[in-house]
N, CA, C and O atoms as a GROMACS GRO file, in nm:
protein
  364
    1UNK      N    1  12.379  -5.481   3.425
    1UNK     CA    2  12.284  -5.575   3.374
    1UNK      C    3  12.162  -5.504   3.315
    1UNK      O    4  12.105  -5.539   3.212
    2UNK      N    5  12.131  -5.402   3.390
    2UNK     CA    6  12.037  -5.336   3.354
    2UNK      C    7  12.063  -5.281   3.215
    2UNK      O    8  11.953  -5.263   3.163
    3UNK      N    9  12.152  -5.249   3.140
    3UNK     CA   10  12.200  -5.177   3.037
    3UNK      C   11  12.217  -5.300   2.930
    3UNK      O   12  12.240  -5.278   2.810
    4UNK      N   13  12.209  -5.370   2.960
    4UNK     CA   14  12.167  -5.526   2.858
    4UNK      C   15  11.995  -5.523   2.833
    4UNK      O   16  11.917  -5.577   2.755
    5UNK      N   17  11.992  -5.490   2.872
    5UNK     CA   18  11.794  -5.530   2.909
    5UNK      C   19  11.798  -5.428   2.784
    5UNK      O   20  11.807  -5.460   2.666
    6UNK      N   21  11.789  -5.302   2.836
    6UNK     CA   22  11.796  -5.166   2.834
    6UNK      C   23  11.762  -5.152   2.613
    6UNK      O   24  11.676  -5.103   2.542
    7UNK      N   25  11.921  -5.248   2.587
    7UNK     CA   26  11.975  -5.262   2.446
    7UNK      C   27  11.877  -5.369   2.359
    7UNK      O   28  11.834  -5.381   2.244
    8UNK      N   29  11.873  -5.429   2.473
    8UNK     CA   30  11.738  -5.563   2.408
    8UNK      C   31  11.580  -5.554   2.388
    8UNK      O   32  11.524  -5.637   2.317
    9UNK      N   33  11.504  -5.446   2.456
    9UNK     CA   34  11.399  -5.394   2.465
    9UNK      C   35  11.365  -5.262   2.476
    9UNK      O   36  11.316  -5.209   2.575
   10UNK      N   37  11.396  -5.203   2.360
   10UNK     CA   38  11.420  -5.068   2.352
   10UNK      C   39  11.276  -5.029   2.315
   10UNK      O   40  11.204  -5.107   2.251
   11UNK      N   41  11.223  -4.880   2.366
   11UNK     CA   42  11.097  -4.811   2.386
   11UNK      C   43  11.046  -4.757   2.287
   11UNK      O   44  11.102  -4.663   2.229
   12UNK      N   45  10.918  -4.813   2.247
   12UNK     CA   46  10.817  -4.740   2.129
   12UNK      C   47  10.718  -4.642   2.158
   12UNK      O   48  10.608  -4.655   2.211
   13UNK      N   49  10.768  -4.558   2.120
   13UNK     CA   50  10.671  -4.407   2.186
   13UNK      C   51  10.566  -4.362   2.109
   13UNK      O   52  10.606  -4.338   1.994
   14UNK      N   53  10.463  -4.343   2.122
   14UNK     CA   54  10.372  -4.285   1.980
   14UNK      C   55  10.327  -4.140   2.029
   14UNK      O   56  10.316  -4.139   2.152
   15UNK      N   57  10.303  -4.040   1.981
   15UNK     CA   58  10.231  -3.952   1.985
   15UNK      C   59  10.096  -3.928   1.965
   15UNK      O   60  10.054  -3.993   1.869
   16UNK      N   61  10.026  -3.872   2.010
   16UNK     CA   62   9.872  -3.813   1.938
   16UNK      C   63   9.815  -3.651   1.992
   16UNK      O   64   9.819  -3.598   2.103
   17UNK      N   65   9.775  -3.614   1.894
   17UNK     CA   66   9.758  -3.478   1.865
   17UNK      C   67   9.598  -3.446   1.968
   17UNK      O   68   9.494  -3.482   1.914
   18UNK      N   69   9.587  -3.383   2.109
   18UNK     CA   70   9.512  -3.363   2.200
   18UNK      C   71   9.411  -3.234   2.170
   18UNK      O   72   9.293  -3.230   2.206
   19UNK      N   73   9.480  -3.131   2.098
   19UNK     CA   74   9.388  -3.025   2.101
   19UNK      C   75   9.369  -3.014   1.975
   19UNK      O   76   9.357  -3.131   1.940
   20UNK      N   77   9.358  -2.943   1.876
   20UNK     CA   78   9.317  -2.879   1.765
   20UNK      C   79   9.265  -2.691   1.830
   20UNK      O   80   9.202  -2.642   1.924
   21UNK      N   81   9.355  -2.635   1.688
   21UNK     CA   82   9.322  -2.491   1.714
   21UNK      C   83   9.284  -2.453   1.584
   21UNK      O   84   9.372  -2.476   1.502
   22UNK      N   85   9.163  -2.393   1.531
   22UNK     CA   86   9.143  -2.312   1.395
   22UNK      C   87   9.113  -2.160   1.425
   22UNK      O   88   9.040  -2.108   1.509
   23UNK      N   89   9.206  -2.104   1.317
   23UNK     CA   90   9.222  -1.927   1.313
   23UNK      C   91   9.155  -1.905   1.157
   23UNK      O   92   9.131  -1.986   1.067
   24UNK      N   93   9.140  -1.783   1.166
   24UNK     CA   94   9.092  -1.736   1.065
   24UNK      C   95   9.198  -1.591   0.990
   24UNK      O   96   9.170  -1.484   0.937
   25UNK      N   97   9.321  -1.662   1.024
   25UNK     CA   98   9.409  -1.521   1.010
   25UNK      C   99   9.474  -1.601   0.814
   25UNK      O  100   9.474  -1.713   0.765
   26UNK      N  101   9.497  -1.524   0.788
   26UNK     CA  102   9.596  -1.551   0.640
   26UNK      C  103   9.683  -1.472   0.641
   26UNK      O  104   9.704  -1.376   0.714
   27UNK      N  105   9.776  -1.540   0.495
   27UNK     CA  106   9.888  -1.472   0.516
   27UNK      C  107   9.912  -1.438   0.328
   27UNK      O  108   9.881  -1.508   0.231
   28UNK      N  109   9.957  -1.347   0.332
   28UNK     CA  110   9.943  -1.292   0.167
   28UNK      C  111  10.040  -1.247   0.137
   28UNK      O  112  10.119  -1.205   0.222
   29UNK      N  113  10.066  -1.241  -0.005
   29UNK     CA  114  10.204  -1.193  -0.037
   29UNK      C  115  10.173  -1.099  -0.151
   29UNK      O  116  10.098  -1.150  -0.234
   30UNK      N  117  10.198  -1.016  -0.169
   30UNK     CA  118  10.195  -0.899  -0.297
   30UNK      C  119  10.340  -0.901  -0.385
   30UNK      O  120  10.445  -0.949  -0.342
   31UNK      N  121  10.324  -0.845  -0.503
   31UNK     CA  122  10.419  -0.813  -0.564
   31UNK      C  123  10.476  -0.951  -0.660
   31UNK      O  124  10.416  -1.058  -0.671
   32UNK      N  125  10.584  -0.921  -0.712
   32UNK     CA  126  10.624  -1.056  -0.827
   32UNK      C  127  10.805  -1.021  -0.765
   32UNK      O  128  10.855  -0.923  -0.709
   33UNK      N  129  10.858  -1.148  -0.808
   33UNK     CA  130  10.988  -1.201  -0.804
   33UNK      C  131  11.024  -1.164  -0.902
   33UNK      O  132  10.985  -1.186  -1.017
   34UNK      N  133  11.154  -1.064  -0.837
   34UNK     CA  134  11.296  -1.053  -1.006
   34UNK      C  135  11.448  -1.129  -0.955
   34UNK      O  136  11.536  -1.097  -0.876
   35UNK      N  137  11.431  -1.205  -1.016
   35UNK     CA  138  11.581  -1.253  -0.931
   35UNK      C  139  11.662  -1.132  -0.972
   35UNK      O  140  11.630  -1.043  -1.051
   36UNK      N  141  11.786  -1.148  -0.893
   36UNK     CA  142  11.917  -1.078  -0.911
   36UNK      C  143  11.990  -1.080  -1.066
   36UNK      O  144  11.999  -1.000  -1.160
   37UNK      N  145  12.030  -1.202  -1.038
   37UNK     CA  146  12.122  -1.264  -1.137
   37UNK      C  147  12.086  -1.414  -1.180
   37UNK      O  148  12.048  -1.490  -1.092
   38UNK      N  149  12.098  -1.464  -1.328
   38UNK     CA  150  12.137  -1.585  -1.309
   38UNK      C  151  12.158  -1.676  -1.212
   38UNK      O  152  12.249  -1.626  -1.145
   39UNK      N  153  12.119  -1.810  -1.151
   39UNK     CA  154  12.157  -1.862  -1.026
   39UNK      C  155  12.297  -1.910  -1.042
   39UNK      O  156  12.354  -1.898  -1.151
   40UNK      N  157  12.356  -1.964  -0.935
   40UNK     CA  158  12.521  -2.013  -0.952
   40UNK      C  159  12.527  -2.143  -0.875
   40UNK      O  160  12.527  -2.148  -0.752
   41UNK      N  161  12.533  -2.268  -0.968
   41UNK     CA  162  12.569  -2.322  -1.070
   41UNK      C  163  12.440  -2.304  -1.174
   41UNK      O  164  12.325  -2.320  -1.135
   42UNK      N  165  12.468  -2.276  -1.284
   42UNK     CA  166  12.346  -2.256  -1.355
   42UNK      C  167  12.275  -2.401  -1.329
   42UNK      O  168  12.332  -2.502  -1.289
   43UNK      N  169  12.112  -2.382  -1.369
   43UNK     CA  170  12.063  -2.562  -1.373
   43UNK      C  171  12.104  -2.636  -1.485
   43UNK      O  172  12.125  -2.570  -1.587
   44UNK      N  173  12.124  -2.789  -1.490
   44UNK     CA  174  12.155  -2.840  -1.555
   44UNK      C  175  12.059  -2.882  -1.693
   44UNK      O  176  11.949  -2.932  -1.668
   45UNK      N  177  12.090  -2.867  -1.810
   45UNK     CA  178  11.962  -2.885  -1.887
   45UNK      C  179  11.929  -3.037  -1.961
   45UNK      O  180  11.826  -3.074  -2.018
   46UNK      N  181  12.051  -3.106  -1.936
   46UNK     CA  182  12.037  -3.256  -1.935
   46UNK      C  183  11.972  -3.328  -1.842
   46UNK      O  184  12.017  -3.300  -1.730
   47UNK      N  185  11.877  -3.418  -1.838
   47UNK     CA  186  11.877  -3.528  -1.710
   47UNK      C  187  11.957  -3.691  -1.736
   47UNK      O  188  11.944  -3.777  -1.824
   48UNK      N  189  12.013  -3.685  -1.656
   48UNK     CA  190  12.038  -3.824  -1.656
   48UNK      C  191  12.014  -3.915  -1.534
   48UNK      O  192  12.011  -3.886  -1.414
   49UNK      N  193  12.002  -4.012  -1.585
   49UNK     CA  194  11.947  -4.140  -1.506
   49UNK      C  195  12.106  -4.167  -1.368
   49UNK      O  196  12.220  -4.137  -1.403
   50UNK      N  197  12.086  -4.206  -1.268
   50UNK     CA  198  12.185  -4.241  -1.205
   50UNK      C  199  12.220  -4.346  -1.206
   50UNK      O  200  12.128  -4.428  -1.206
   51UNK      N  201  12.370  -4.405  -1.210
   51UNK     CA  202  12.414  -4.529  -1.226
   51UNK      C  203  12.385  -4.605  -1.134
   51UNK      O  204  12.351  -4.548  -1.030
   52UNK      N  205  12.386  -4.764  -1.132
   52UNK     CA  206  12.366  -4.879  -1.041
   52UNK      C  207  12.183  -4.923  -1.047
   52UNK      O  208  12.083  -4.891  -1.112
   53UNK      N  209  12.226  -5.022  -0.925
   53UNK     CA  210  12.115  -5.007  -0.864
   53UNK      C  211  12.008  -4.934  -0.708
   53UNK      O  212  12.063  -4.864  -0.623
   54UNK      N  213  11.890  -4.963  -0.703
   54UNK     CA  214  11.877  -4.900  -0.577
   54UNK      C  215  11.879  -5.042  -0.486
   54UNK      O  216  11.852  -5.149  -0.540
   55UNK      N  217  11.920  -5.034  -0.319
   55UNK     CA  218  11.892  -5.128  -0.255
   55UNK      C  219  11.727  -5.187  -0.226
   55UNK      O  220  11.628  -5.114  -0.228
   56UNK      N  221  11.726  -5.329  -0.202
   56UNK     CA  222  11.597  -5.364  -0.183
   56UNK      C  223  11.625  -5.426  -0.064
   56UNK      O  224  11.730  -5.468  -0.017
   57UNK      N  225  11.462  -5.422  -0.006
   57UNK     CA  226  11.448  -5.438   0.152
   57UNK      C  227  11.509  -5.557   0.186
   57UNK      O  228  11.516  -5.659   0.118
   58UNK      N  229  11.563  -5.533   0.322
   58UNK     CA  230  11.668  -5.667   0.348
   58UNK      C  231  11.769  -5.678   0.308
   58UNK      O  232  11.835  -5.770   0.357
   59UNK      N  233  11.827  -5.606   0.214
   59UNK     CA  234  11.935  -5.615   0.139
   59UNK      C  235  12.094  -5.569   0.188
   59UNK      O  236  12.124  -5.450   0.192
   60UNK      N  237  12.162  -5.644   0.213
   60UNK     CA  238  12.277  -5.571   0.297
   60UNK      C  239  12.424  -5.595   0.205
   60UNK      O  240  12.453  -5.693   0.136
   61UNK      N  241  12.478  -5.513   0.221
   61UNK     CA  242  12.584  -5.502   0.092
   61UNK      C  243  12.695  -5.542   0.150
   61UNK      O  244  12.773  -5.620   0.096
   62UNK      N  245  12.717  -5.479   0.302
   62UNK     CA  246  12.858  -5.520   0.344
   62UNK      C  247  12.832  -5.566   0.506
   62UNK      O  248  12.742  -5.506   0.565
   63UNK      N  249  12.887  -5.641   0.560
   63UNK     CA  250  12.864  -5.619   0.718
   63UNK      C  251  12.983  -5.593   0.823
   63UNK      O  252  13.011  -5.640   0.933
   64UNK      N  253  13.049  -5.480   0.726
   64UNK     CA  254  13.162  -5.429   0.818
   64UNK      C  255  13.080  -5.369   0.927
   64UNK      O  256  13.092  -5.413   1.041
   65UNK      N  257  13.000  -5.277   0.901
   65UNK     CA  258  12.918  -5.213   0.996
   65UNK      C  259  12.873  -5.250   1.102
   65UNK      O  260  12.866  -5.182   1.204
   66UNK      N  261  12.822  -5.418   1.081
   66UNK     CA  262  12.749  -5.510   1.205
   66UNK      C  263  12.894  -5.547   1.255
   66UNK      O  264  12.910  -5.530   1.376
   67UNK      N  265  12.994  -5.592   1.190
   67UNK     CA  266  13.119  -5.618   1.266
   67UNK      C  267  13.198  -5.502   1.366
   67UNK      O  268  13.246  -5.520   1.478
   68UNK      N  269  13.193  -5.368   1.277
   68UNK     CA  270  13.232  -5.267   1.413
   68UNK      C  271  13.105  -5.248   1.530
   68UNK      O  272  13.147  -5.218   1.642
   69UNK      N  273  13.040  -5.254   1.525
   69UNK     CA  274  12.918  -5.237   1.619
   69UNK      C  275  12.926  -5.305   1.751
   69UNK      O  276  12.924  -5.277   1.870
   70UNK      N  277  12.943  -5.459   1.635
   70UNK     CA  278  12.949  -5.558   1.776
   70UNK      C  279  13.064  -5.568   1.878
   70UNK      O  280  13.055  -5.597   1.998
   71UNK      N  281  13.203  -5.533   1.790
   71UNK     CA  282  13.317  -5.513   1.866
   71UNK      C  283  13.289  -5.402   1.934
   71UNK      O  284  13.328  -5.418   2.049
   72UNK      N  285  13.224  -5.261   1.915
   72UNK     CA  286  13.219  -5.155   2.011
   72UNK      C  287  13.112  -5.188   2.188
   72UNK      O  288  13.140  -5.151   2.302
   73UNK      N  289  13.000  -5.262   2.140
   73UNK     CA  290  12.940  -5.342   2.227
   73UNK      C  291  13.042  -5.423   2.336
   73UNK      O  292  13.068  -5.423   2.456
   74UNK      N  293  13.076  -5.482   2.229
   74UNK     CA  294  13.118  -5.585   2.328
   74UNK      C  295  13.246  -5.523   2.446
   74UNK      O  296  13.250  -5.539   2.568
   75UNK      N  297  13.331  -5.459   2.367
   75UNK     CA  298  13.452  -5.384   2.434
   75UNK      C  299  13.365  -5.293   2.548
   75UNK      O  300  13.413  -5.278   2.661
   76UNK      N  301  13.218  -5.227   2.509
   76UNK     CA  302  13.180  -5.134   2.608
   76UNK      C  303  13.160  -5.224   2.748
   76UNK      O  304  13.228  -5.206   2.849
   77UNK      N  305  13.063  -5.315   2.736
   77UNK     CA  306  13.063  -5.456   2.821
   77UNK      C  307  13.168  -5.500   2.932
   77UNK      O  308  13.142  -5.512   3.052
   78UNK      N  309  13.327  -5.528   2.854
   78UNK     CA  310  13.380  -5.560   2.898
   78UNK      C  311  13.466  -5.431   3.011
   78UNK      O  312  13.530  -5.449   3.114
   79UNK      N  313  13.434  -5.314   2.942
   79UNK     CA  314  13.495  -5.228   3.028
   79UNK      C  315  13.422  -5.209   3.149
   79UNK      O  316  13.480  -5.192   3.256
   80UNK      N  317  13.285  -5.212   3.137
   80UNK     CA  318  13.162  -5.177   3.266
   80UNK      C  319  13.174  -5.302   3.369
   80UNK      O  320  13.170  -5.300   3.492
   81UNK      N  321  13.191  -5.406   3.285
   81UNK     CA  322  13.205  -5.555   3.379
   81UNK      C  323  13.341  -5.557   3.458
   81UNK      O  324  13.347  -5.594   3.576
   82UNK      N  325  13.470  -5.506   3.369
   82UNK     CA  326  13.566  -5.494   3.478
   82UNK      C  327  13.584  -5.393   3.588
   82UNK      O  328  13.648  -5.405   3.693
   83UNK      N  329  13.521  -5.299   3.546
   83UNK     CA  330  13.482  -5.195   3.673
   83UNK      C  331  13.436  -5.207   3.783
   83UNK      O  332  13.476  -5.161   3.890
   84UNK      N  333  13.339  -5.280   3.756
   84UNK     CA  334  13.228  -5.355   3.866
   84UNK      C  335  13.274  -5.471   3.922
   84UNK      O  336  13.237  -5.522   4.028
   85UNK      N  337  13.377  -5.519   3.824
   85UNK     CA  338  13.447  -5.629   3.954
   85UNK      C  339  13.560  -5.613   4.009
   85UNK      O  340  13.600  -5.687   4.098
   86UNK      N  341  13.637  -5.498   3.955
   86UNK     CA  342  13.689  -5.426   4.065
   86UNK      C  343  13.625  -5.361   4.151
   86UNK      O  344  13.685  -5.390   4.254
   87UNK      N  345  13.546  -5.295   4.178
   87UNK     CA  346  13.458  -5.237   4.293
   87UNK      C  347  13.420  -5.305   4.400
   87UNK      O  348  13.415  -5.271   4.518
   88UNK      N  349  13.384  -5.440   4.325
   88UNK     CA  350  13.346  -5.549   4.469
   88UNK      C  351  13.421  -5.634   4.474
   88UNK      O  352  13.382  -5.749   4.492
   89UNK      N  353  13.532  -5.608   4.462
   89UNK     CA  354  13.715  -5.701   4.491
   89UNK      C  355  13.730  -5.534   4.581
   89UNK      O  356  13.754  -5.579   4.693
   90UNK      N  357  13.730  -5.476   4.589
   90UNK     CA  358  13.792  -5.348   4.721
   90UNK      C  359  13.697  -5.346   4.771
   90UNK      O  360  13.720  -5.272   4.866
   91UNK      N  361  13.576  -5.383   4.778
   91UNK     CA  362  13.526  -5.337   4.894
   91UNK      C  363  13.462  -5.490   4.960
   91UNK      O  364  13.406  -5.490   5.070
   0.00000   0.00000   0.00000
């Protein structure tokens, strides 16, 4: 039962930053970059736009996803519930 609750009121944690530390150290770099070679895949010198659209908030395309979910739920449920009532059927 507890593991129902558990799924239904799940925990919002926040952080906050307690100390602060300032140094006075840096960090430097000398010298210049030669690449090797050419990179591999060369970059592309076209841009193109990507096809479709983008999703907008709320927007749900398929709900196979909410359908496997809920069957994995529910099957988990039913396995913990028959456990437990076998346990207190033997004893």
């Amino acid at each position: 039962m507890s593991l129902i609750i558990a799924i239904q009121f799940p925990l919002q944690v926040y952080g906050t930053q307690v100390q602060s530390v300032e140094s006075e150290g840096s960090i430097g770099f000398t010298g210049t970059y030669e690449p090797i070679g050419p990179p591999d895949p060369p970059p592309s010198t076209s841009t193109q736009k990507p096809g479709g659209t983008l999703p907008k908030t709320n927007m749900t395309g398929s709900s196979l996803g909410l359908w496997i979910g809920s069957f994995l739920v529910a099957g988990v449920l039913l396995v913990v519930g028959n456990k437990k009532r076998k346990e207190t059927q033997e004893n």
